[in-house]
N, C-alpha and C positions, 0 to 999 in steps of 0.2 A: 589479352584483356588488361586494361589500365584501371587503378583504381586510386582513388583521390584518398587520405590521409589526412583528419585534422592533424594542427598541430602538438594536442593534448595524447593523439594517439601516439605520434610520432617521440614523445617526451616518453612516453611507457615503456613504446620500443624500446628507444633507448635505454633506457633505467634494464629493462629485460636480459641486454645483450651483454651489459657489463657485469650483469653480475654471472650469466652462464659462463663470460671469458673467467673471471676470478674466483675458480675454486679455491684455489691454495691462498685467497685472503681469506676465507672463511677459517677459522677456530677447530670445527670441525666438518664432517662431511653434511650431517646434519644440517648443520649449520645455513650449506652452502644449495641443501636441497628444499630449507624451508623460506629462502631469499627467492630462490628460483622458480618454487611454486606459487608464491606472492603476486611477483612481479607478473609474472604468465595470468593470474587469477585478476590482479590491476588492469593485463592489456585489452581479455576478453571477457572480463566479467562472470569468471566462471566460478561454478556454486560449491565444487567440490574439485580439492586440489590433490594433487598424486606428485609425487617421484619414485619410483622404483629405480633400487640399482643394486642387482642382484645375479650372483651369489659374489660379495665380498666379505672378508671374514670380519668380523665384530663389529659388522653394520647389519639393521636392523634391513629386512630387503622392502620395507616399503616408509616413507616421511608421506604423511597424510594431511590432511585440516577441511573438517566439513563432510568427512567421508567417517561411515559408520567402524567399528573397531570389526566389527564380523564380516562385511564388504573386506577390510583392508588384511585381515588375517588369511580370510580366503585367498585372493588375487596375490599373495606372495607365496601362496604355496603352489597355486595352479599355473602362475602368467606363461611357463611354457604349453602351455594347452590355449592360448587364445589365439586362435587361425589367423582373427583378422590382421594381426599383431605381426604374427609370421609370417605370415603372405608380404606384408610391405617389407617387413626385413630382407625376404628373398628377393625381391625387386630393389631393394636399394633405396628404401623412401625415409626419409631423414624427415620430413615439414609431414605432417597428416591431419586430415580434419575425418571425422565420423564418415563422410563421404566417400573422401580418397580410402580410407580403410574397407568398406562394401567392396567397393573396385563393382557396382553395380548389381553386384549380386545379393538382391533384398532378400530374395527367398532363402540363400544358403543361410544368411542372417539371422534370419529368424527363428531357422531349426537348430542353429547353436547353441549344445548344448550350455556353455560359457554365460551367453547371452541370457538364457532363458532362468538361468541358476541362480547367476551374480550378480549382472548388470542391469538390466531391466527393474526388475524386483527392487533394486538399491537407487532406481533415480539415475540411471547412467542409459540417456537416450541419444545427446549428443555429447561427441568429446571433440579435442584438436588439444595437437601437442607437440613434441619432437621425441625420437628416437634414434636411437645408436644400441647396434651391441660389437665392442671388442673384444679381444683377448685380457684377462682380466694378467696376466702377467707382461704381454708387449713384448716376449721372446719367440714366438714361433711356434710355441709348445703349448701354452698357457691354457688355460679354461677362459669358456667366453664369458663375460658381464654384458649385463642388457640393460639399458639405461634407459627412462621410460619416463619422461616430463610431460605432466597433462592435467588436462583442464574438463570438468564435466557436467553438464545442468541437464536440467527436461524442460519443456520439450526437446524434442529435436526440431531444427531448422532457424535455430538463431542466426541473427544475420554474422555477429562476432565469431559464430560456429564456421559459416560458409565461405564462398572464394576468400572476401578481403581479408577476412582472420587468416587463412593458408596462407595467403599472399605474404602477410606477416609472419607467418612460420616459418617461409622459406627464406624470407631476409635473415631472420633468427636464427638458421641453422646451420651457418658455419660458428658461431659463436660459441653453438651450444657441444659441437661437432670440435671443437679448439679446446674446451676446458674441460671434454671427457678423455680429449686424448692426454692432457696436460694433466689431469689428475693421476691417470693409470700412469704414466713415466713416472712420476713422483711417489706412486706409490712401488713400483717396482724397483726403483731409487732408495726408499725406504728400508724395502724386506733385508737389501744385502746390507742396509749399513743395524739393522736391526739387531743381526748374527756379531756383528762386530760391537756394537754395544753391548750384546749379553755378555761377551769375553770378556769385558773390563773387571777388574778387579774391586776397582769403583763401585760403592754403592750407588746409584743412582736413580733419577725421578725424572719420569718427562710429564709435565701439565699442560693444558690447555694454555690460549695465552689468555685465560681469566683467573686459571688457576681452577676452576668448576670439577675439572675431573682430570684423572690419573689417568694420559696417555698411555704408557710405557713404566713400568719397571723392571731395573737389569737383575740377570739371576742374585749378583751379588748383594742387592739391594733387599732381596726376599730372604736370603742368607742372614743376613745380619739382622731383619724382624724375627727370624727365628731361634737366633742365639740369644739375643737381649732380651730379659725378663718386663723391660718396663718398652717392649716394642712400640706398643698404642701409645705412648707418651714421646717417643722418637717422632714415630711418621706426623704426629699430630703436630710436632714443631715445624718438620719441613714442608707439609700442609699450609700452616700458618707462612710460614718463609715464603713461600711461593705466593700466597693471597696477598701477603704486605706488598711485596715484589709488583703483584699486578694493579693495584689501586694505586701505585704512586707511579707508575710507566708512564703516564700522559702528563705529567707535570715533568718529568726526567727525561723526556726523548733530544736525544744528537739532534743537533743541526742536520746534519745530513740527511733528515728527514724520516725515508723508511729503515732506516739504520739503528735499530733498538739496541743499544748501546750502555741499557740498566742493570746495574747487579746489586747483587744484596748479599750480607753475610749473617749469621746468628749460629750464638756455643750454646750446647743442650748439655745435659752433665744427668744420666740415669746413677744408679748405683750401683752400676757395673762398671760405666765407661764415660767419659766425656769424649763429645764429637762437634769438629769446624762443617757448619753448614751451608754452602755455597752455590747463591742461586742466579740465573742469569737469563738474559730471551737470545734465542734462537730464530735464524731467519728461517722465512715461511718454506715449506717444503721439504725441510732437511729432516727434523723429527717428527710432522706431523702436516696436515692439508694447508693449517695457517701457523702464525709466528705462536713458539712454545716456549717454555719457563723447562730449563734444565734444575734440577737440584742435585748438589753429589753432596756426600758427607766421608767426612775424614774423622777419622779417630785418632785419638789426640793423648789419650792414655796407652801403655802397653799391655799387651792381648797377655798373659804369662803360659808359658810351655812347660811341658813338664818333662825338662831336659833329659834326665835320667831314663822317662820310660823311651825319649824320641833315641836316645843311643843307644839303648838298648835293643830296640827294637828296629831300627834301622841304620844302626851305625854308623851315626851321623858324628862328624868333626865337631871340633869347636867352632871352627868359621863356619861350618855349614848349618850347625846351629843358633847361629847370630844372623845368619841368611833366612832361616826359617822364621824369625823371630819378627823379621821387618815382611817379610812375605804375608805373615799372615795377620799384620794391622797394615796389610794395603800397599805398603812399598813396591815401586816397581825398578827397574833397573837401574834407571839412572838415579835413583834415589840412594839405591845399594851402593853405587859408587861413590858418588857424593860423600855417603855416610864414613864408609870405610876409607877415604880417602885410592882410592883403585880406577883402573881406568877401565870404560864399559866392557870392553873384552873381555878383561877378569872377571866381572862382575857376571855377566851372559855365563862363563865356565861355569861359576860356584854356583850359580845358578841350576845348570842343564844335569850337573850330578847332583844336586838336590830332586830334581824332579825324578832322575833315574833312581834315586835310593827310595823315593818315596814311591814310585810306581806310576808316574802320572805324568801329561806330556806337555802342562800348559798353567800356567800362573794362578788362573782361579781353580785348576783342580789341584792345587797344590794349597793354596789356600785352604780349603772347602777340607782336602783328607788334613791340614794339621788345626782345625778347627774343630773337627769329630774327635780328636784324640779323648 
């Protein structure tokens, strides 16, 4: 079967398929699932828009518009109980229209329980959309995610519902089928650099690239809200650092175009501690779905020990208490040598029997026990 395409449709497609390829330019996943459901809502005129993409962790399992809050609360708890759902999954059907989903069977249809609960009741007579479910880690092992782009009005039998609309799904569904797999890499890419960012010593901030919300913060970064008495006046500078940082990005972008190339610096002074605050954009998919604003903060005053109780108590040196000293306002090895004038191998040693006297096997837990002191 052939079917003929205005040109106006063929502009929606298109606009549809780029933005299913470009998760990782969206901000965030949201972001990329309320483009997605637009554009799908643009190509077929549909009255109520869906994404589900579920179970991933600190994403909501369904991005709605037009669709009731008790239709969309239900359908994220139940969608592993929709047959028709499952059935195309077991067959391998990526493109589906209300139709294709029956697979011909009106009567099992209609005795569904699903059907008769949620969908019906809520205005959902016909749909078409695309679907995918992978492995929500991408190693073999992983739990699945079901990713679930769709479109839904009453009646059923719209013509944008029927073949031509499919026809269009299935042109759409490597695209869609390219930036589900694209996302899960990036996000599996993610988790292990996630582990390595909590290590850092480093206070640190990952933001949105609007700066709207607090991707990520490292443990170190939580550490240090909880020592400083004037915390809410900290995070609310590097808040601030970050929003300045993202209003002035499109007047400061590189030449080289997606190469965000801006940074920003600002000193905050509580009355505990003055700290160097250092903010910068991140390319898309390294911290987050699209490009992110890192913020780290350096303390700029000396943290004071309380040398007596640390040699006493762990019979620490004198150099190993000048090591503790810089350890626990953020120094890290090559700083230690720098400092001391010593080459990094010395540095690593004073280092390793620090950790051994203190009882701990790694730079932030060496921090973190002479911070408790």
């Amino acid at each position: 079967m052939s079917f003929h395409f205005t040109q106006a449709q063929l502009g929606r497609l298109s606009a549809l398929i780029s933005v299913l390829l470009a998760p990782l330019d969206a901000d965030s996943i949201d972001d990329w699932r309320r483009d997605s459901c637009r554009a799908l809502g643009a190509l077929v005129n549909g009255e109520q828009l869906y994404f589900l993409a579920a179970p991933l962790p600190g994403v909501d399992a369904m991005w709605t518009e037009g669709m009731s809050d008790t239709l969309r609360m239900a359908y994220s708890e139940r969608f592993v109980e929709d047959e028709g759902t499952n059935r195309a999954l077991r067959f391998g059907v990526t493109a589906f229209n209300q139709t294709s989903i029956v697979a011909g069977d009106w009567e099992g249809y209609r005795a569904d329980i699903l059907v008769n609960e949620l969908f019906l009741p809520h205005g959902i007579h016909d749909t078409i959309g695309l679907l995918s479910q992978v492995e929500a880690e991408g190693n073999g092992n992983g739990p699945w995610c079901r990713f679930h782009l769709g479109a839904a009005r009453t009646p059923y039998g719209t013509e944008l519902f029927g073949e031509s609309g499919l026809a269009m799904m299935r042109l759409a569904a490597p695209a869609f089928e390219a930036g589900v797999a694209s996302l899960i890499a990036a996000g599996s890419w993610r988790s292990s650099l996630a582990a390595t960012f909590d290590s850092l010593v480093t206070p640190a901030w990952v933001f949105s690239a609007t700066a709207h919300k607090v991707v990520h913060r490292n443990a170190s970064a939580g550490l240090l809200m909880n020592e400083d008495p004037e915390a809410a006046s900290l995070e609310a500078a590097v808040t601030a650092l970050a929003r300045g940082l993202a209003q002035s990005a499109e007047h400061t972008k590189s030449t080289a175009g997606n190469q965000w190339s801006v940074q920003a610096t600002a000193s905050v002074r509580t009355h505990t501690a003055a700290y160097v605050l250092r903010a910068s954009y991140v390319a898309p998919a390294r911290l987050g779905p699209g490009r992110t604003i890192l913020v780290v903060a350096r303390r700029t005053t000396p943290q004071p020990l309380d040398a007596e109780a640390l040699r006493a108590r762990f019979g620490l040196s004198r150099r190993e208490l000048e090591v503790a000293a810089l350890v626990v306002d953020g120094f890290g090895i090559a700083d230690i040598s720098k400092r001391f004038g010593i080459s990094v191998h010395t540095a690593r040693r004073h280092l390793e029997r620090l950790y051994r006297k203190l009882g701990v096997h790694s730079h932030l837990e060496a921090q973190r026990a002479l911070r408790e002191l």
